[in-house]
N, C-alpha and C positions, 0 to 999 in steps of 0.2 A: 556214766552208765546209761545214759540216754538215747544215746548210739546203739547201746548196744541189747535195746528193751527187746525191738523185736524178734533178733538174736534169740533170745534167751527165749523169750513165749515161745519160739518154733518149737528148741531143744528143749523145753518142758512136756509140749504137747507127745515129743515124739517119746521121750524115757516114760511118759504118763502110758502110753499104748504099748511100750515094751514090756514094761512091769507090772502093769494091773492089768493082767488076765483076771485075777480074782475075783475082779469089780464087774465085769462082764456076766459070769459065773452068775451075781445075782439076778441078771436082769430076767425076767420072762419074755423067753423069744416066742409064745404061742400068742403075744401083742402083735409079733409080724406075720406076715403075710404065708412066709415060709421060714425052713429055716437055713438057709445060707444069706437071708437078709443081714444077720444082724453081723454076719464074716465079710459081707461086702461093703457095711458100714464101715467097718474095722479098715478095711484093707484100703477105702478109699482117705481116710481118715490119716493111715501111715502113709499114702504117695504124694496127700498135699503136704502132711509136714516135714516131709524130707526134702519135697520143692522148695517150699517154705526154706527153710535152712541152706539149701545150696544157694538160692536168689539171697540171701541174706548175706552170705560167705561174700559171695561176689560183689556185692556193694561194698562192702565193707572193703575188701581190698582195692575196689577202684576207688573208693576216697583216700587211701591210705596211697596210693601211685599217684592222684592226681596232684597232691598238697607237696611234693616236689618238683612240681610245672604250676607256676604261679602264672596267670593269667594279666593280671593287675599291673605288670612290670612293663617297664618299656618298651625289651624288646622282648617280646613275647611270639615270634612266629613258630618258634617250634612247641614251647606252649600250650598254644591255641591247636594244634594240628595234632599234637597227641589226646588233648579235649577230645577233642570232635572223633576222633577214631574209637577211643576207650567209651566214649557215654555211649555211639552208637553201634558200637559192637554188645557191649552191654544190653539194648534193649534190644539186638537181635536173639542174644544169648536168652534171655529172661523170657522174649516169647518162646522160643524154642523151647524153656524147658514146662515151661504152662499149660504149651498144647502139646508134648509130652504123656504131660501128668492126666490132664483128661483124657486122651487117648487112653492111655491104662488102667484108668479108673471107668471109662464106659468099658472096655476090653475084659474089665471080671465084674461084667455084671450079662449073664447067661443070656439072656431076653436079646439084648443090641446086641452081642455076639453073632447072635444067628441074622439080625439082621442085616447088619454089617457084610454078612459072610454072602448073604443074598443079593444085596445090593451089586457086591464087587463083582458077582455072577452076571449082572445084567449092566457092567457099570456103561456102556456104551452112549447110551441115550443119555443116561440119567449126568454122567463126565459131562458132556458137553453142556447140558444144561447150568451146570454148577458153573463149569468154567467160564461160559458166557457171562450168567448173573455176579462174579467176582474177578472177575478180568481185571475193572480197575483196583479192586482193593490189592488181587496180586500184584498187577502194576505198579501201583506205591510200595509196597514192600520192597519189589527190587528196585526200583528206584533209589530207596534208600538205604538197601546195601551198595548198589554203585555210586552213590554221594561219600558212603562211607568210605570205601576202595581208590576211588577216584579222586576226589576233596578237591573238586571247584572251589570251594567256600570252604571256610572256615568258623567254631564259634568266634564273635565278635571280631569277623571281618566287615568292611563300611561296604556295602554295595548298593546301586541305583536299581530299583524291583520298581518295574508297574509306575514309572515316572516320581518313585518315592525315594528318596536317599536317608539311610539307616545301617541298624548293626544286626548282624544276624544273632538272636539270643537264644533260643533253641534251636536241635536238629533233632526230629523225631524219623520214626522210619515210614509215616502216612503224611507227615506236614512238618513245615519250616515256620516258625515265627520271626518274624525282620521286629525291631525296635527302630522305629522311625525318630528322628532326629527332635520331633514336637511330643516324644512320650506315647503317640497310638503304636499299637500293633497290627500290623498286616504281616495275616497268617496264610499261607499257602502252599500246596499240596508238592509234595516234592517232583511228582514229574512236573509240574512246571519247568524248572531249571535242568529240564533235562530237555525240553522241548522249545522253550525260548529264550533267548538272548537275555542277558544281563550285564549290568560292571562290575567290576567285581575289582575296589580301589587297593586292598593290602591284598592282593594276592601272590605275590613274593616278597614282595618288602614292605613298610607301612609308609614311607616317606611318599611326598607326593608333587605337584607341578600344577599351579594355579594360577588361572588366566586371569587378568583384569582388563577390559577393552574403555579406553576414552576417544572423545569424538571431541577435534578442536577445527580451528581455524587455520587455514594455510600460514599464517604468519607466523606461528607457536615456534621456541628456541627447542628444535630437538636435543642441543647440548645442558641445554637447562633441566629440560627436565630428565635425564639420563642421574647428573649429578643430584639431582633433589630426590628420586629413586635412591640413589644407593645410599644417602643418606639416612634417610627412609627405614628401610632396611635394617642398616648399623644400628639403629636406635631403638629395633624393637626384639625380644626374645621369640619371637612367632618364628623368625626368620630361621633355616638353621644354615645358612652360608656359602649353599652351594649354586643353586639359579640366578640372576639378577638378569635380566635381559628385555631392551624396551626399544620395539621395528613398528615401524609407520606398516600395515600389511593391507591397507588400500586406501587409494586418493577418488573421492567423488567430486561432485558438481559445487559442493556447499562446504565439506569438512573432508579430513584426514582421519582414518582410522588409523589409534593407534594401540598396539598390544603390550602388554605388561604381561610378563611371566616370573614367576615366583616360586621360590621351594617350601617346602615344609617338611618334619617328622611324621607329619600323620595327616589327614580329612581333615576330622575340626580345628585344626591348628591352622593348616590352607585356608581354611573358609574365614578365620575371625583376621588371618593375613592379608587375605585378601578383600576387605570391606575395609580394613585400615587404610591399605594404600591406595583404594578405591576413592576415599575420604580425602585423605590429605594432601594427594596428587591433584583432587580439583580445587581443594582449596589455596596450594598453592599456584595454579593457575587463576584461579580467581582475584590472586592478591598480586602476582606481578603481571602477568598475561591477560589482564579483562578482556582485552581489543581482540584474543587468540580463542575466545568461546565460537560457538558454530553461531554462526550466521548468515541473513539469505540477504544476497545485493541484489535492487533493483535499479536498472540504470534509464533514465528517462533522456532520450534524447528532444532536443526542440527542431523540430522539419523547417521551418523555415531560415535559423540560422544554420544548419547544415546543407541547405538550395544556396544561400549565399556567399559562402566559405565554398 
C-alpha cells in the first residue's frame, strides 16, 4: 500500500472537491478580497489534483514496465536502453504536465489574464529578453530530449567524463550524474555530452579489450612468455576466451616494448584482468628471465690498449 499512498491522497483530494460543495457553502467569502476568490481557490485546488493523479498514474506504470527489464542481469543492453528512454521521457512528460497545470491555474485568475494578454501584445522586446536570460536552461532541456531520442549513453553504461572512469547513474533532463569508480559523483550538465567528446565503453556491447604494456630486455623468450599468457588466462574466470594476443609494438635503445591484449565481459572485469596478468607476467619474468628486466649498458673502452691492438 505504500506505493500506492500518494495515489490515493491525490484521488481523495480530488472526490473531497467534487463532493463537498457543502463545506464551501459555510465558509464566509466577505474574509476575501472578492468574490470569485474563493472559485479560484477551488478551481486551482482541482487542476493540481488531477496533475497530482495523472503524474501519480504514470509512475506507477513505469515502475510496473520497468520491473520486466531487469537492469542487474548480465546482459542487460536492452534493459538499460528502455531505462534510460522510459525515466527520461517521464520527466519530460511530468514537466510538461506541471507547467501545464500552472498555466491554467494563473489563466483563471482575472488579474494575470489581462496581464498576460498585455504582455503577448508587446511580447517583442520583452521575448527576447526572456529568451536570452533562459537560453541555457532551454538548452538543457533539449539537450535532454535529444540524449533521450538519441542514447549516446545509457543508465549504467562505464564511460571516461573529464579524465574520470565511472557508470552513468542518473539521466535527468538539466544534468547527468556519472558514479565514479572510487564512490564520488561528478555531476554534469547534459549539453556537455553533446558538446564534448567522451568514451563511452558498453555502447553496443559490454564486453571489452584490455591492454597491459611490459618493458623488458632484448634477451626475453617471446615464446615463453606467449605460453605463460595463455596459461595465465586458462586459470582465471576474469578471462572470457576470446582475445589472447602478446606483439613486441616497439624496440628502443635500452628495452622492448611489449603489449598484452585481453578480453573481458565488461570494464571492471578488464580492469581486475588486467592488473592480474600485469602481476604475474613480471613475476614470472622475474623468476625465470631476471638477466631479461630493462637495463642501461655502459661499455668503457681503455685508449691505450685499443692504440695497441
Amino acid at each position: 500500500m505504500k506505493k500506492y499512498s500518494r495515489l490515493l491522497i491525490s484521488l481523495t483530494l480530488l472526490i473531497f472537491l467534487l463532493v463537498a460543495k457543502p463545506i464551501f457553502s459555510f465558509i464566509d467569502e466577505s474574509y476575501f478580497r472578492d468574490d470569485s476568490t474563493l472559485g479560484i481557490i477551488k478551481h486551482a485546488l482541482f487542476i493540481a489534483s488531477v496533475s497530482w493523479i495523472i503524474i501519480e498514474i504514470l509512475r506507477l506504470f513505469k515502475k510496473r514496465l520497468l520491473k520486466q527489464y531487469d537492469i542487474s542481469s548480465e546482459d542487460n543492453l536492452k534493459s538499460r536502453k528502455l531505462h534510460t528512454q522510459i525515466n527520461l521521457l517521464e520527466k519530460i512528460v511530468v514537466f510538461i504536465i506541471i507547467l501545464s497545470a500552472i498555466g491554467l491555474i494563473l489563466l483563471s485568475i482575472e488579474s494575470i489574464r489581462k496581464v498576460g494578454v498585455g504582455i503577448f501584445a508587446s511580447a517583442g522586446v520583452v521575448g527576447i529578453i526572456i529568451g536570452l536570460s533562459a537560453q541555457k536552461i532551454v538548452g538543457a532541456l533539449l539537450a535532454g530530449i535529444q540524449i533521450a531520442i538519441a542514447q549516446p549513453f545509457r543508465v549504467d553504461d562505464a564511460v571516461v567524463v573529464e579524465n574520470e572512469w565511472g557508470w552513468i547513474e542518473e539521466i535527468n533532463l538539466t544534468y547527468i550524474v556519472v558514479r565514479i569508480w572510487d564512490k564520488r559523483r561528478l555531476v554534469l550538465p547534459t549539453t556537455y555530452f553533446l558538446e564534448k567528446p567522451f568514451q563511452n565503453w558498453t555502447r553496443t556491447t559490454a564486453d571489452i579489450i584490455g591492454s597491459v604494456f611490459i618493458y623488458t630486455d632484448y634477451r626475453i623468450s617471446f615464446d615463453a612468455l606467449r605460453k605463460e599468457l595463455t596459461r595465465l588466462l586458462e586459470s582465471t574466470d576474469l578471462w572470457d576466451g576470446d582475445v589472447n594476443v602478446l606483439q613486441v609494438t616497439d624496440s628502443k635503445e635500452s628495452s622492448l616494448e611489449i603489449r598484452i591484449l585481453v578480453s573481458a565481459k565488461n570494464s571492471p572485469t578488464a580492469w581486475d584482468l588486467r592488473v592480474f596478468i600485469r602481476e604475474k607476467m613480471i613475476e614470472f619474468i622475474q623468476k625465470n628471465y631476471p638477466e631479461s628486466l630493462p637495463r642501461t649498458r655502459v661499455v668503457l673502452e681503455d685508449k691505450e690498449i685499443k692504440a695497441k691492438g
